[in-house]
C-alpha positions as CSV (number, residue, x, y, z in Angstrom):
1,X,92.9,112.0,118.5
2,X,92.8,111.0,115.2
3,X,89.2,109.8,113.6
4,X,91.3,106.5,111.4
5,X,94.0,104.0,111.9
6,X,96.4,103.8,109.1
7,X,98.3,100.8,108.5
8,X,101.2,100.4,105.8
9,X,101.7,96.8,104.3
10,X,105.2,97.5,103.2
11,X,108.1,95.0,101.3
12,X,110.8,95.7,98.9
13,X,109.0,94.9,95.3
14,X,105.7,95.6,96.2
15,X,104.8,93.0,94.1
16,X,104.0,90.1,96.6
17,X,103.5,89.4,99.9
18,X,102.4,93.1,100.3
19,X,99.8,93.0,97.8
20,X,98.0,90.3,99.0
21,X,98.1,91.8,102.7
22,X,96.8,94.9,101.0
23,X,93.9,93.3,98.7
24,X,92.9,90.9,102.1
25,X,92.7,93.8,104.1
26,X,90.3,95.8,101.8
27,X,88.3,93.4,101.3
28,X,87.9,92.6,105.5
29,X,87.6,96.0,106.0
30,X,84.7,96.3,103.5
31,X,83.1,92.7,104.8
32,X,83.7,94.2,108.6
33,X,82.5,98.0,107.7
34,X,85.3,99.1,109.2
35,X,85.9,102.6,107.3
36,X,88.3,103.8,110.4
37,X,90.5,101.6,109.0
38,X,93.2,103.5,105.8
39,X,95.1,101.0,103.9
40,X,99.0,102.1,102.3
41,X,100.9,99.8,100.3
42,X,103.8,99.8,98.7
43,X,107.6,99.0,98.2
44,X,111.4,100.2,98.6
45,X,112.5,99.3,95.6
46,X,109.7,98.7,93.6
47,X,108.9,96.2,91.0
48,X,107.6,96.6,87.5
49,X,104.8,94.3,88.1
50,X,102.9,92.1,90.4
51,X,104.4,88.6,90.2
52,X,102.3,86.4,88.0
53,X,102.5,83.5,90.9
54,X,101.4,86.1,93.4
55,X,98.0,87.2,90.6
56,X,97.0,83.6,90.0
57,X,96.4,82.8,93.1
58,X,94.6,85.6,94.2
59,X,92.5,85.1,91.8
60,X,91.9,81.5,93.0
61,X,90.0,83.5,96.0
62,X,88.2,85.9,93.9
63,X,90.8,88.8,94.2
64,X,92.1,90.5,90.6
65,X,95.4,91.6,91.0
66,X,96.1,91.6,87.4
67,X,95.6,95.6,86.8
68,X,97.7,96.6,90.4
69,X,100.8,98.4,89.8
70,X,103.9,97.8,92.5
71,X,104.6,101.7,94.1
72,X,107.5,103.2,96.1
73,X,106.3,103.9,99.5
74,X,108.1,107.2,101.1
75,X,108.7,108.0,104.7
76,X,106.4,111.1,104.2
77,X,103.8,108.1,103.5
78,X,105.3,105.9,106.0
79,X,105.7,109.1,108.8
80,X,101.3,109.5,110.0
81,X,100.4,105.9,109.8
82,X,99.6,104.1,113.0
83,X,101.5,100.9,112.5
84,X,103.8,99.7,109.8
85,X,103.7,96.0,108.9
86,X,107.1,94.8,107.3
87,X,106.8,91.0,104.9
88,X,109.9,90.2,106.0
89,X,112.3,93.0,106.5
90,X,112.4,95.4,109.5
91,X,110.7,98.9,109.9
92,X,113.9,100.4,110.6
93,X,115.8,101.3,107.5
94,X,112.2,102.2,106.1
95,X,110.8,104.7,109.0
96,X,112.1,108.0,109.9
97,X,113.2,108.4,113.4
98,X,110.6,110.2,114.1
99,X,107.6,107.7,113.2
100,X,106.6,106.3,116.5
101,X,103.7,104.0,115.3
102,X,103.7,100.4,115.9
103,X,106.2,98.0,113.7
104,X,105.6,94.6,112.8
105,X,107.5,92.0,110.7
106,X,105.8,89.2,109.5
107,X,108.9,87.1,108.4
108,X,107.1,85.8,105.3
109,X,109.0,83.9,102.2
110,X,109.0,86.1,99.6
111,X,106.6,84.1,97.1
112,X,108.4,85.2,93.7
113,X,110.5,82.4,92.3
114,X,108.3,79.8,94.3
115,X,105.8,76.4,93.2
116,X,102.3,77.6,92.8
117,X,101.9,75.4,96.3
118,X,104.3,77.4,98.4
119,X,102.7,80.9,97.2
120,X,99.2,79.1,98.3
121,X,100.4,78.2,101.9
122,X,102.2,82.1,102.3
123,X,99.0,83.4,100.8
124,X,96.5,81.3,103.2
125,X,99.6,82.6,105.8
126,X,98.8,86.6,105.1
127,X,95.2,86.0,105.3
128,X,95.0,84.7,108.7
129,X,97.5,87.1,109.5
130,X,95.2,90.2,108.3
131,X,92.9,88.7,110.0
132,X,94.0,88.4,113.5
133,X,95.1,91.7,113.0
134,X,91.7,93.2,111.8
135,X,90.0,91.4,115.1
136,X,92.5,92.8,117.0
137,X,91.9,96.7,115.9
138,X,87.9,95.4,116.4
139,X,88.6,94.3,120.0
140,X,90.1,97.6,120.7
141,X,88.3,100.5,119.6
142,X,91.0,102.9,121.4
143,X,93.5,101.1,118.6
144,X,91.0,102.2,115.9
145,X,91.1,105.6,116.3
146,X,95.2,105.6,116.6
147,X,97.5,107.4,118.5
């Protein structure tokens, strides 16, 4: 059995909706001490940056993403993690047919493009998202150690 739980916050850019999920998660797992937990992020296609929308109003909750860097993701990356967690897009095209983690799509608007309001709602969205999905891994500590 393995001693973490992986997760992969995955989109296309890599420089949205997955970067918040990424930055809310580290900073619950820090606030939660839960150092089972490994955190991947990153893109298909990535972007050259982190959408200037998507930095200003992290930083509104005290989260710098000015200095993050969108990244490909692989399915080498993608392959050992315990569950996959897709912005809007399915797992399928990005997983190898081998991975038999647990998928999960989110269906989030992608926030670049959008009023500073709607990137505030979809960013308040992720964070209760990674939340219910942090207590969840907490309610069940067989989930924590993965599969």
């Amino acid at each position: 059995m393995k001693s973490t739980t992986t997760i992969a916050f995955v989109c296309v850019q890599n420089a949205g909706r997955s970067q918040m999920a990424t930055a809310f998660a580290e900073r619950a797992r820090r606030e939660r001490g839960l150092e089972t937990v490994e955190l991947r992020s990153g893109g298909t296609d990535p972007a050259d940056e982190v959408h200037e929308v998507v930095v200003a109003v992290m930083q509104e909750v005290d989260i710098d993403l000015s200095n993050r860097e969108p990244s490909e993701i692989t399915q080498d990356e993608i392959a050992d993690c315990d569950m996959v967690v897709t912005m809007g897009c399915s797992a399928d095209g990005i997983c190898p047919a081998t991975w038999r983690g647990d998928a999960r799509d989110w269906s989030l608007e992608d926030p670049h493009g959008r009023p500073l309001e709607e990137v505030r709602e979809i960013r308040e969205e992720i964070r209760r998202r990674v939340d219910a999905l942090l207590d969840e891994l907490e309610a069940d500590p067989s989930a924590r150690g993965g599969a």
